[in-house]
N, C-alpha and C positions, 0 to 999 in steps of 0.2 A: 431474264439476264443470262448472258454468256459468259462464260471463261475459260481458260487453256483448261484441261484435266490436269496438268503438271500444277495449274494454282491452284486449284481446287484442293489439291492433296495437301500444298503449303498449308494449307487452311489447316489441315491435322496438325503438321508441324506447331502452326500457331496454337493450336487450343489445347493441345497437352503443354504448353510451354504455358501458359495463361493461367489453365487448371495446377499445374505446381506451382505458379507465382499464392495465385488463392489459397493452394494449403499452407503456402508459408505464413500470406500477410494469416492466417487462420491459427496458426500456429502461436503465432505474435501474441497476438490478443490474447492467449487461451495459455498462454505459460504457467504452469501452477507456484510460480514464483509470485506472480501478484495476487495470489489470494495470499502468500505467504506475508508477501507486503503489507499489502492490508491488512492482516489481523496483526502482524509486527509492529504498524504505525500505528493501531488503534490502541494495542496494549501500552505500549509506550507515552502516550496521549495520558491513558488513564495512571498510569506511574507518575509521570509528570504532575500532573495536578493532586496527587498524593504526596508525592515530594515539598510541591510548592505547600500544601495546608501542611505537611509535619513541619516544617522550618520556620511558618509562622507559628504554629503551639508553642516550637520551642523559641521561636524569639518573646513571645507573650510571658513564656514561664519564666525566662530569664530577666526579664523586666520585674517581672514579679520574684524572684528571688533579691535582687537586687534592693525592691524596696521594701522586702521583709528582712533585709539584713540591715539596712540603716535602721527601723525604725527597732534593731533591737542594742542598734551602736548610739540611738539618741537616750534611751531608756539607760542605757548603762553608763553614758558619758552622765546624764543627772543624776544617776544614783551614785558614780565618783564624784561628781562635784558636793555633792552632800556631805561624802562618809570624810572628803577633806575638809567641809567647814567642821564638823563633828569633831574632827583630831585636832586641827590649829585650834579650839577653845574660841573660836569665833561667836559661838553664836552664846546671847548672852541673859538667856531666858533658860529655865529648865522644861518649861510650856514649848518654847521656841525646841528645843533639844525633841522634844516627845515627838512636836509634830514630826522632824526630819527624820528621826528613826522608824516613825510611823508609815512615811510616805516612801524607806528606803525598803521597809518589809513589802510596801503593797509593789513599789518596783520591781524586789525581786519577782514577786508573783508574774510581775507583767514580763519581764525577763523572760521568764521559762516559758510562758507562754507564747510568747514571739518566737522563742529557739525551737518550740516546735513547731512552730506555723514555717522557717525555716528549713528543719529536717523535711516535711512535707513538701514543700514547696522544692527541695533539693532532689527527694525522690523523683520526682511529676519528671523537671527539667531530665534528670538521668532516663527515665523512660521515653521521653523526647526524644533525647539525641541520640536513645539505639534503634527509637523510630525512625528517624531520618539516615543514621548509617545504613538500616537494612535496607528501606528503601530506594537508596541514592544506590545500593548494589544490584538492586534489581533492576533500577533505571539504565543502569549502564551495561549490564549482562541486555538487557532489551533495545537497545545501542548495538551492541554484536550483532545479534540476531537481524534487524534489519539490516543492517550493515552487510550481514555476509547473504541476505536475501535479494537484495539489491544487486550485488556483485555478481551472481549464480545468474539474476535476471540481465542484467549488459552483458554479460558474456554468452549469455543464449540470441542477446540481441543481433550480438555483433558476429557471429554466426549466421545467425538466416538471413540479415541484412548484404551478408558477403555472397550467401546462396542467390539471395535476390537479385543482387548486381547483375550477376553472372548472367541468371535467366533473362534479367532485361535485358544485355545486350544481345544476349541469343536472340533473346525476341525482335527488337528492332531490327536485327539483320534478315531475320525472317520477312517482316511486316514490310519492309523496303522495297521488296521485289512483290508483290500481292498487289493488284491491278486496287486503285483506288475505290469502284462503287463496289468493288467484291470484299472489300477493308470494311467500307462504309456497314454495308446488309450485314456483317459477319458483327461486328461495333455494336448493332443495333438488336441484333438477337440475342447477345450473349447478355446484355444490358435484361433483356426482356425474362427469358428464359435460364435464371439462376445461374449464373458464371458459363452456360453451353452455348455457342452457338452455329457451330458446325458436328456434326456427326458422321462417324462411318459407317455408310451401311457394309454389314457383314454377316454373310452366311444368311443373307436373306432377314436379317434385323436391324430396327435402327439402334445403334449403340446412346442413342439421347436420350429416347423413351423407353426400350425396349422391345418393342412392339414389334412381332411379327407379320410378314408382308405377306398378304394375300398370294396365290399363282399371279391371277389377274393382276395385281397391280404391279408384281415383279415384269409382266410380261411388259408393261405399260412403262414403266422406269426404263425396261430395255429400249424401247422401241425409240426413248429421246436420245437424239444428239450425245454425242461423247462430249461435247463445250457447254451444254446446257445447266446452269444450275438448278440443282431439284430442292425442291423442301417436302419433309417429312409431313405427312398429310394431318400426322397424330399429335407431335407437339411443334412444327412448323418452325424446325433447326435445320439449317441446309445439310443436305445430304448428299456427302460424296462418293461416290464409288470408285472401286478397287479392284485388284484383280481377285479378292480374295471376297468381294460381295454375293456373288452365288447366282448372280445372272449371264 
């Protein structure tokens, strides 16, 4: 393949405009904001289903306070309704009299015994619900945190993506004047050969591989065509030369 020396050299042009598009999309990826993400969304995840099981404890305990406090408002509404047949002289047995005094002493018993099933039960609910405050404070401090994680990451976004603009129109205006099958072989290398596919030789090295160039095969580089396109023999990235290649 042939082509001007003047495209050849675009070719540079293109592949350090190429090689900084790569370190940005590289950059993209590799923001330490989304490991921040990540472990912000994952903390978060697990606060939330902490939230969500404290707020059920405390809806269960309140359900359960609820029905330890009726059942000690039915206990006490029968033992009123007794102590008032006791007073109106209703009840018209002294047998009849024993039993309801009898059955007002085991109430009370049953009374105090509910009032602490009650106190307990009212403890439980209060440690519930400074479960769920603390919680639901954590949950939302961890709300922040992603929040200002996420921010920190679009704003680094919308930075390189403004970089990137830039460079691609660079690029295109480069790429526009580059003889189409010299695009193509250059497309097809870089595709091959990890983001490279042109190189300059300089000072007698390919800048692709490294690789220092024999006399002989310098003398052999010299001997082609100035339109000639060369490929590097060692990782077979075309090779352009300069005035600064050392031949």
């Amino acid at each position: 393949m042939n082509a001007a020396p003047a495209d050849q050299i675009r070719l540079l042009d293109l592949q350090a405009l190429d090689s900084k598009l790569d370190q940005l999309a590289h950059r993209r990826r590799t923001l330490p904001e989304h490991a921040e993400i990540d472990k912000a969304a994952a903390d978060r995840a697990a606060l939330k289903s902490l939230v969500v099981a404290a707020e059920a404890q405390q809806g269960d305990t309140a359900r359960e306070l609820t029905k330890a406090e009726q059942d000690v408002e039915q206990v006490r509404s029968r033992a009123a309704r007794n102590q008032q047949r006791m007073d109106s002289g209703a009840v018209g047995s002294a047998r009849d009299l024993e039993n309801l005094q009898h059955e007002n002493g085991s109430l009370a018993k049953r009374q105090a015994d509910l009032e602490d099933v009650v106190l307990e039960v009212m403890e439980r609910l209060e440690s519930a619900q400074t479960r769920v405050t603390e919680l639901t404070g954590r949950l939302e401090h961890a709300d922040v945190v992603l929040n200002e994680a996420t921010a920190r990451r679009d704003a680094s976004f919308a930075e390189l993506d403004a970089e990137s603009a830039k460079l691609t129109r660079d690029r295109e205006t480069v790429a526009a004047v580059v003889p189409a099958d010299l695009m193509k072989l250059y497309t097809r290398l870089r595709e091959q050969q990890g983001g490279v596919g042109a190189a300059r030789l300089f000072q007698r090295r390919c800048e692709g591989c490294r690789v220092e160039f024999a006399i002989t095969d310098l003398n052999a580089i010299k001997a082609e065509p100035k339109d000639a396109v060369l490929r590097c023999e060692n990782c077979g990235r075309i090779l352009v030369r300069t005035a600064e290649s050392g031949i």
